[in-house]
MIBA-293865 format. One line per field, with one value per residue (C-alpha): x, y, z; residue in one letter. Coordinates in Angstrom, 1 decimal. Example, Ala and Ser with C-alpha at 12.3 -4.5 7.8 and 13.67 -1.06 7.14 Angstrom:
east = 12.3, 13.7
north = -4.5, -1.1
up = 7.8, 7.1
residuo = a, s
***
This chain:
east = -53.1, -54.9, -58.0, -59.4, -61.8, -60.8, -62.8, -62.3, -66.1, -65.8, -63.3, -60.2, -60.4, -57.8, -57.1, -55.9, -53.1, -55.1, -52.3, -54.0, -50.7, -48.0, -45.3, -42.9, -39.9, -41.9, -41.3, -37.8, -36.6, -35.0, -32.9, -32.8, -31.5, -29.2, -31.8, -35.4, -38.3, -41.8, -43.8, -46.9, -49.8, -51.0, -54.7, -56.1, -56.2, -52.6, -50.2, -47.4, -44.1, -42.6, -40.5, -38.4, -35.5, -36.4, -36.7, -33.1, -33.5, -36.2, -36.9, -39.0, -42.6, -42.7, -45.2, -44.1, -47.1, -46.4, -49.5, -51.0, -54.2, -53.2, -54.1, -51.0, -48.3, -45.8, -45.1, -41.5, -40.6, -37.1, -34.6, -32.4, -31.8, -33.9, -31.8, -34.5, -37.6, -39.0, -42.0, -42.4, -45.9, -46.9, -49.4, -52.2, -51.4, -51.5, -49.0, -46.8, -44.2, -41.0, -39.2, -35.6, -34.2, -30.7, -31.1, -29.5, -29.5, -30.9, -34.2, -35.2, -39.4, -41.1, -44.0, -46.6, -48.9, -48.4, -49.8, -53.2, -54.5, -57.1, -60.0, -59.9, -61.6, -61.6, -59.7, -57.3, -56.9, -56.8, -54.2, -51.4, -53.0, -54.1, -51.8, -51.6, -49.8, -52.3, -54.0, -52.8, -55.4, -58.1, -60.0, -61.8, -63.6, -65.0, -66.7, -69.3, -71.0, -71.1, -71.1, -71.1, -73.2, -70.4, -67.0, -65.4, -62.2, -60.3, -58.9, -58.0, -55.4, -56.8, -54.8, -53.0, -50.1, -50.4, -51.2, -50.2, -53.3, -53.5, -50.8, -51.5, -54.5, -52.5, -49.7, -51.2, -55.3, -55.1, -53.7, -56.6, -59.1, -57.9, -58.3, -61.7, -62.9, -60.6, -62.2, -65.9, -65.6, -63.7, -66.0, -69.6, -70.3, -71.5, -71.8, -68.3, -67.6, -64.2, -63.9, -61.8, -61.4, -63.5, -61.8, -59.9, -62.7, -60.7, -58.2, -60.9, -60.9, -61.9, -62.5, -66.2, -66.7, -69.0, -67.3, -68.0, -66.3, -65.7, -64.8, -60.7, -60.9, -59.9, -61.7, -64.3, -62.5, -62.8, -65.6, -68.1, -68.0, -68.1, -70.8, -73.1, -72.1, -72.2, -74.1, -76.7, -76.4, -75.1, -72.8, -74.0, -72.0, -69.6, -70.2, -68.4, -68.9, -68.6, -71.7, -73.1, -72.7, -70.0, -66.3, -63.4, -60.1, -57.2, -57.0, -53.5, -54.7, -56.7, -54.1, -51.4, -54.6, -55.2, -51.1, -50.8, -53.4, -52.7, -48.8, -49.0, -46.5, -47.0, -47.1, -43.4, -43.1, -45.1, -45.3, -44.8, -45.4, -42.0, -42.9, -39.7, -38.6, -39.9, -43.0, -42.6, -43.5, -41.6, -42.5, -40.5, -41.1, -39.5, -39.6, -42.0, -39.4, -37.1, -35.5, -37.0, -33.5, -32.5, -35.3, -34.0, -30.7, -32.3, -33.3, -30.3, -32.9, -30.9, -32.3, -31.5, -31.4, -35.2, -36.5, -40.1, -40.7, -44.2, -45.4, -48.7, -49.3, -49.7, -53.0, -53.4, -49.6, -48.3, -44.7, -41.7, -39.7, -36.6, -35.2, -34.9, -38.7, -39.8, -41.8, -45.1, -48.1, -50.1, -46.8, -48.3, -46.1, -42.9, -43.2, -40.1, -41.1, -37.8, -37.4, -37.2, -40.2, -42.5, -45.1, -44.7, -48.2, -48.8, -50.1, -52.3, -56.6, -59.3, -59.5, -62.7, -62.0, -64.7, -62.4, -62.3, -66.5, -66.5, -64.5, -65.0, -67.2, -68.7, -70.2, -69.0, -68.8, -64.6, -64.0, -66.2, -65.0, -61.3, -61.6, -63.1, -60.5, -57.7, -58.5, -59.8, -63.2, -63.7, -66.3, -68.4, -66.5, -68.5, -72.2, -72.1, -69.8, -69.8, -66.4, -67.4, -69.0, -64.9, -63.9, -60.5, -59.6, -57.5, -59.0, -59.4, -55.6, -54.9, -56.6, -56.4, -55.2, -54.2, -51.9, -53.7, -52.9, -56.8, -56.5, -54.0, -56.1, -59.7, -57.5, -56.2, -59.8, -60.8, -58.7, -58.8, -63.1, -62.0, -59.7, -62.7, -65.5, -63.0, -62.6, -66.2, -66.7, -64.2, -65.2, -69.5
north = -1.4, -1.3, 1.1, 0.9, 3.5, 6.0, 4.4, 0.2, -0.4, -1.3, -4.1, -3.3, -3.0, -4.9, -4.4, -7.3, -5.6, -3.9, -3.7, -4.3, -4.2, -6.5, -7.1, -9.9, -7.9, -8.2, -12.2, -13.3, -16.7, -18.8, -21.0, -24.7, -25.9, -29.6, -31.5, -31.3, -32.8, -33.6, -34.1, -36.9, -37.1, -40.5, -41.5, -42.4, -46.1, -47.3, -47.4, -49.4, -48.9, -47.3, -48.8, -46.7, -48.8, -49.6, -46.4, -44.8, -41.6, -39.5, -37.2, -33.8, -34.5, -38.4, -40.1, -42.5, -44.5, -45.3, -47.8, -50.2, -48.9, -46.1, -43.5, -42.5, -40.6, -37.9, -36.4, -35.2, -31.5, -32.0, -34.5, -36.5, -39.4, -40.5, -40.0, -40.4, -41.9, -41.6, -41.0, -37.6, -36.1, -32.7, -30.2, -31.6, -35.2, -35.5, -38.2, -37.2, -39.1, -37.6, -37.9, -36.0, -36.0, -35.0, -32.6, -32.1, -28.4, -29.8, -31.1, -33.9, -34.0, -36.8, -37.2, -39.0, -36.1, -35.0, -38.5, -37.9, -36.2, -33.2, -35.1, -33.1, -34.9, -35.6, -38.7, -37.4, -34.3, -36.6, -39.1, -36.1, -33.2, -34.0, -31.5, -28.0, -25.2, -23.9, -27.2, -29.9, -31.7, -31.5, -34.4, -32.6, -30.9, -34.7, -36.0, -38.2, -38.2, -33.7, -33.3, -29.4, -27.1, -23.7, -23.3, -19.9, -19.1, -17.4, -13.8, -12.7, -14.4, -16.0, -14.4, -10.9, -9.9, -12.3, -10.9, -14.6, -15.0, -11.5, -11.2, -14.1, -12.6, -9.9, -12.0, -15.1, -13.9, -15.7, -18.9, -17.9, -17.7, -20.7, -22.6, -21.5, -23.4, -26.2, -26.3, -25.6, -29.4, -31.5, -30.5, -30.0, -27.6, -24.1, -21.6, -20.6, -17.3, -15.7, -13.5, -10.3, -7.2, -4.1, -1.9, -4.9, -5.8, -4.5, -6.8, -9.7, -8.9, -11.9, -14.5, -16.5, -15.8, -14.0, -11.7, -11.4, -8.0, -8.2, -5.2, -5.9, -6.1, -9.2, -12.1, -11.5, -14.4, -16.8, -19.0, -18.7, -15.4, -15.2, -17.5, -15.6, -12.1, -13.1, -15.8, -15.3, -19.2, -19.7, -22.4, -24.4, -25.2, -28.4, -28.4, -26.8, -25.0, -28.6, -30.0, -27.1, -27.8, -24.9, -25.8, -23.0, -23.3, -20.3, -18.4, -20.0, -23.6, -22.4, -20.6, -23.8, -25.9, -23.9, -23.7, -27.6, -28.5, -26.1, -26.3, -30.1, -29.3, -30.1, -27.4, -27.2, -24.3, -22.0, -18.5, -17.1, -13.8, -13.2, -11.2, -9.2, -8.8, -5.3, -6.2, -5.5, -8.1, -9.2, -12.7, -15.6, -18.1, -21.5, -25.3, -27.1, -28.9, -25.9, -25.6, -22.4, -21.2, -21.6, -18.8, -16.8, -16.8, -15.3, -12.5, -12.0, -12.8, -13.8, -16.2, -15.4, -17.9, -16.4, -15.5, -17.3, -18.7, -18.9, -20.6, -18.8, -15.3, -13.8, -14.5, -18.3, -19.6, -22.2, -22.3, -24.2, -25.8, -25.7, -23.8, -27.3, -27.2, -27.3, -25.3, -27.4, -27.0, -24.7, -22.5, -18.8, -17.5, -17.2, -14.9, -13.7, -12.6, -11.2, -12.2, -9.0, -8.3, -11.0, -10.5, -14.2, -16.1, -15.9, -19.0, -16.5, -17.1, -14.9, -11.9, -11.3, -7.7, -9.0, -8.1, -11.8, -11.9, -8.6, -9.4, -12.7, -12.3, -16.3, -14.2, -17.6, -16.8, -17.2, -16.2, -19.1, -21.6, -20.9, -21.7, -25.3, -25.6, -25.5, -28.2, -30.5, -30.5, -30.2, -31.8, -29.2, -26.5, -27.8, -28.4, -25.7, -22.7, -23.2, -24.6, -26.3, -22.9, -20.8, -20.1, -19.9, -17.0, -16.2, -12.2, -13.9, -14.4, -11.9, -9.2, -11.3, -8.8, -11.7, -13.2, -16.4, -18.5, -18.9, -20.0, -22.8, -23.7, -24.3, -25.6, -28.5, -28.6, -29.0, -31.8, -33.8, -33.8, -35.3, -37.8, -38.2, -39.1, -41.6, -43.6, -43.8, -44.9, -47.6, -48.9, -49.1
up = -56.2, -52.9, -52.2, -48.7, -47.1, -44.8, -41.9, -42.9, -43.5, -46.7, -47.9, -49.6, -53.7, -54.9, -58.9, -61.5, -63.9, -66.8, -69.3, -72.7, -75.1, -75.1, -77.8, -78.5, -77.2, -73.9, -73.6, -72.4, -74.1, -71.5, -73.1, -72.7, -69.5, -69.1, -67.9, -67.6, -65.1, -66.2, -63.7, -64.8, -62.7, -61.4, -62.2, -58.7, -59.3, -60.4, -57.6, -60.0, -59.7, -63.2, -65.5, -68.5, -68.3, -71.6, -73.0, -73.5, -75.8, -76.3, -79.5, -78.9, -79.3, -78.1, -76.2, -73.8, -72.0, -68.3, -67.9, -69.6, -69.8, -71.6, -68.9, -67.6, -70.6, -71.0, -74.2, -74.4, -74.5, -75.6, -77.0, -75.0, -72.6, -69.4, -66.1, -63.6, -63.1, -59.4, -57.6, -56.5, -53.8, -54.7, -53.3, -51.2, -51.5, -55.2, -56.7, -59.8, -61.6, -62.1, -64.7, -65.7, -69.2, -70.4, -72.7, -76.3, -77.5, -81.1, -81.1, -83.0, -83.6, -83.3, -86.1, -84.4, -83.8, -87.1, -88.5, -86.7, -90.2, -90.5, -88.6, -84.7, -82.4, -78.8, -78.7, -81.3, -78.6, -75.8, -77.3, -77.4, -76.1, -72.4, -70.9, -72.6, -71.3, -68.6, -68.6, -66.5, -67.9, -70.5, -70.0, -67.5, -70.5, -71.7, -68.6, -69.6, -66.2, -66.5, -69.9, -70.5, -71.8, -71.9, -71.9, -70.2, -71.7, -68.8, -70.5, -67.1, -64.3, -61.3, -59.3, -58.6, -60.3, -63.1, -66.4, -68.2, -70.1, -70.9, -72.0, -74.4, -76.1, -77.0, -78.8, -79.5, -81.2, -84.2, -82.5, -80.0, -82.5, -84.6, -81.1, -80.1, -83.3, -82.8, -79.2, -80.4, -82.3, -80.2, -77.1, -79.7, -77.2, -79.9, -76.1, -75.7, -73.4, -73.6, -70.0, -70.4, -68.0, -68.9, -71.1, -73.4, -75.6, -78.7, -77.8, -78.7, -82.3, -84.8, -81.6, -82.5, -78.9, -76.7, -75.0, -71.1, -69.3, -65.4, -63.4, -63.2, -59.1, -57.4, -57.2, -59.9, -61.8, -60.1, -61.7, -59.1, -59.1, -62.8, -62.8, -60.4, -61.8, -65.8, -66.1, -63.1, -61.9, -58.2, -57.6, -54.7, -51.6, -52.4, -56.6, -59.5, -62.5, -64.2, -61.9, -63.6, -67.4, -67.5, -67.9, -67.2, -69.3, -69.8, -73.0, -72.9, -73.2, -76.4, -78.2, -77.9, -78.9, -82.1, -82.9, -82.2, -84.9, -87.2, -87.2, -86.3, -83.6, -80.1, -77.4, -75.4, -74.4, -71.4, -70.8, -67.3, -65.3, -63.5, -60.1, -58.7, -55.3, -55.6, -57.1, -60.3, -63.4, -66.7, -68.7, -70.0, -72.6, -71.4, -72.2, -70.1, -67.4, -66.9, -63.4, -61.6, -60.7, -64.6, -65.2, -61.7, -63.4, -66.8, -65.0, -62.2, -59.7, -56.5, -53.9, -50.2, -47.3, -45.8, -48.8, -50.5, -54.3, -55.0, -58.2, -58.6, -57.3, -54.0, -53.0, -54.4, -55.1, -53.6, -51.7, -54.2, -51.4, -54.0, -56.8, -58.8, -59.1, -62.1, -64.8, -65.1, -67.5, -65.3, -63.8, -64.6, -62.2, -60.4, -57.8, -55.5, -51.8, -50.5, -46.9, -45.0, -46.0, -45.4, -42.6, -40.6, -39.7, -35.5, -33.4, -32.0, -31.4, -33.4, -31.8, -34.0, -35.5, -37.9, -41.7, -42.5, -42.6, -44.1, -46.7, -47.9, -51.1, -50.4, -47.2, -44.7, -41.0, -41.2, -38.2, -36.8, -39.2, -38.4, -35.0, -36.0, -38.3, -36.2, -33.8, -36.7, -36.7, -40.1, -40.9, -38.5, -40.3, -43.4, -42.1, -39.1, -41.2, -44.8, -45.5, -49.0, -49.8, -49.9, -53.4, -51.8, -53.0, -49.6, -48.9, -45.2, -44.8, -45.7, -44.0, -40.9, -37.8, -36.2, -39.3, -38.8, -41.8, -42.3, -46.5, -45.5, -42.7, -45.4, -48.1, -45.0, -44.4, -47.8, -48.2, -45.1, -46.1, -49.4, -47.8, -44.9, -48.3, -49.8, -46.7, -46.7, -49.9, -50.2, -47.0, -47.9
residuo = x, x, x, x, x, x, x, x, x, x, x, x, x, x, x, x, x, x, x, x, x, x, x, x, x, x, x, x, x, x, x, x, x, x, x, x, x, x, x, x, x, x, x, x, x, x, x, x, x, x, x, x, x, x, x, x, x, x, x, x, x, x, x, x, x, x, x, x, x, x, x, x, x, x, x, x, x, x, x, x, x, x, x, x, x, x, x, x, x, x, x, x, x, x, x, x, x, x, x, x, x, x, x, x, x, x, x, x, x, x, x, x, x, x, x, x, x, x, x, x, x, x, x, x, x, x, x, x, x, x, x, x, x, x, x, x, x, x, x, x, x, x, x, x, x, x, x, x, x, x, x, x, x, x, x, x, x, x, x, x, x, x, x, x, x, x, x, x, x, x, x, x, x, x, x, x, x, x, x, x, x, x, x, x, x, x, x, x, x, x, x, x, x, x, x, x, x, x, x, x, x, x, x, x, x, x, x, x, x, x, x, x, x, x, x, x, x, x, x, x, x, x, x, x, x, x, x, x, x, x, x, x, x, x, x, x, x, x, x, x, x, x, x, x, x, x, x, x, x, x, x, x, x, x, x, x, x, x, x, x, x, x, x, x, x, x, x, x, x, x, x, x, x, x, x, x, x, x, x, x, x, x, x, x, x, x, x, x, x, x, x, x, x, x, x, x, x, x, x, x, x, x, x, x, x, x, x, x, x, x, x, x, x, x, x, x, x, x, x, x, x, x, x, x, x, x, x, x, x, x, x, x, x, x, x, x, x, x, x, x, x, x, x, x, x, x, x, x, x, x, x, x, x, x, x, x, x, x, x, x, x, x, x, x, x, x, x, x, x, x, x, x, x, x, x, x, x, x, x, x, x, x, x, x, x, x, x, x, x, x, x, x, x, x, x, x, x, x, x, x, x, x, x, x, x, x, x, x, x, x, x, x, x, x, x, x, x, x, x, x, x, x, x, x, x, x, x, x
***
């Protein structure tokens, strides 16, 4: 996987998994656990308490609103009882609902998605389709204030290791293909890119789509560097694709998209690259909610006191502080980092060796910007050293001599600017 020059002037070439065939007999079935936990983002301005106690069963399918202003829903994704509803902080600050159902092994469908008729449009996506597996949320797509020009289907995983949506364009194309037209009029945007490796442009076949090949080495993905390589726009410092007119979305959103409205079914079910202790990968198929240890157990994957589950991959997943962490929309991964062989981060200064410049492809001063960073001067980082300008694609942590934790360090960064902005606003 990793290619590095003799003499370490060049930075190291580090390959996405180029499998281009997959079969069904490839995708484990994990079977449906006891319970279940959604986890329901909170928009940013209702901080109400919950209240289910009305709501006692729940059939497969269901739409339960948690606000009155219809922001805030789950759907469902099995049938049974409500145990628990709490609140529950997740990654950088965000706030989720929880909610843990009882499962019954027979599901019983709800049919109010399949009453919405043949007319697809965005509010008939948005009433029941907000979250798709790999989208946590689709409304990002119907902005008002950036509406969009393109949409880039991602063919290829974010990060390494994960061959998810890969994996879906070989088992899911006509689904695919049914969903790029289902996405072409709900979103009346006609410029729709579908980004694949080079070399897996026969696995395209039949998708009204223009097809956009990237070299398969890590991070030509990411959207900004998609966008600069493919599309010859630049992304400027601070801004998105979306500021641009371009919104990203994976090839697995699209394919549960195109199987929802044609099968008037809703999407329950996600598929997930399982990364081994030894590095090796196998996928699941499991109900949105599953336990990670219930799909640990499918495989005979044993958690050690020391050992690390990351929900992502390697170079952009984030730690799962326990085993009854659930499957969410955007899982792709499971990874497994056994605990003997995990290289610890050091409290120790930049001893600047120089790799984390060389190697960043956003070409920030990181060894600089670190050093701001860790004594909280972020907001230096940003105007001096380019913070606003990472794609965070973490290359700097991890060629770091020092083992300086330098991703978690800009993604802190990142988010105390955000929290810094908001302060400012609501106090103007």
């Amino acid at each position: 996987m990793i290619k590095r020059p003799f003499f370490c002037l060049r930075a190291p070439r580090l390959k996405y998994p180029a499998k281009n065939s997959y079969q069904k007999e490839d995708i484990t079935e994990i079977k449906l656990p006891d319970t279940i936990t959604l986890l329901v983002e909170r928009s940013g301005s209702d901080n109400g308490e919950i209240d289910l106690s009305n709501v006692k069963q729940v059939a497969t399918g269901q739409k339960i609103t948690l606000s009155g202003d219809n922001l805030d829903y789950f759907i469902s994704t099995a049938t049974g009882s409500i145990m628990e509803v709490c609140a529950f902080a997740g990654y950088m600050g965000k706030r989720y609902t929880s909610i843990t159902i009882k499962t019954e092994v027979k599901d019983q469908w709800d049919d109010a998605f399949k009453k919405i008729g043949d007319t697809i449009s965005a509010e008939s996506a948005l009433g029941f389709l907000r979250s798709l597996p790999g989208e946590t949320d689709l409304s990002r797509l119907f902005d008002a204030g950036k509406p969009l020009n393109s949409i880039v289907i991602n063919g290829v995983d974010n990060d390494l290791l994960v061959t998810t949506n890969q994996a879906v364009i070989t088992l899911a194309r006509e689904d695919l293909a049914l969903g790029v037209q289902y996405l072409k009029q709900i979103t009346q945007v006609n410029d729709v890119f579908l980004m694949i490796h080079s070399g897996a442009a026969s696995g395209a076949y039949g998708i009204k789509a223009e097809i956009k090949t990237i070299d398969p080495i890590y991070p030509n993905a990411a959207p900004h560097l998609f966008m600069k390589k493919c599309l010859g726009r630049i992304i400027p410092a601070g801004m998105d694709s979306r500021d641009m007119g371009v919104g990203f979305i994976n090839a697995e959103a699209v394919a549960a998209l195109g199987r929802a409205f044609q099968k008037k079914e809703f999407p329950i079910h996600k598929i997930l690259t399982i990364i081994h202790k030894d590095g090796s990968t196998t996928h699941a198929r499991a109900r949105i909610g599953t336990p990670i240890k219930h799909v640990l157990a499918a495989f005979n994957i044993e958690v050690r006191h020391g050992d690390q589950i990351i929900l992502g991959g390697p170079m952009r997943g984030t730690f799962a502080y326990s085993e009854d962490m659930p499957v969410q929309w955007n899982t792709d991964a499971v990874m497994v980092q056994d605990g003997g062989q995990i290289t610890p981060c050091e409290d120790t200064p930049c001893i600047n060796c120089g790799e984390c410049v060389r190697v960043c492809p956003a070409k920030i001063p990181v060894n600089m910007l670190v050093r701001l960073l860790e004594n909280g001067r972020y907001e230096e980082g940003a105007e001096e050293y380019d913070l606003l300008s990472c794609i965070e694609c973490g290359l700097c942590s991890y060629v770091c001599t020092a083992r300086i934790p330098i991703f978690h360090y800009i993604m802190l960064g990142k988010y105390e600017l955000g929290r810094i902005k908001k302060a400012e606003e609501t106090n103007a």
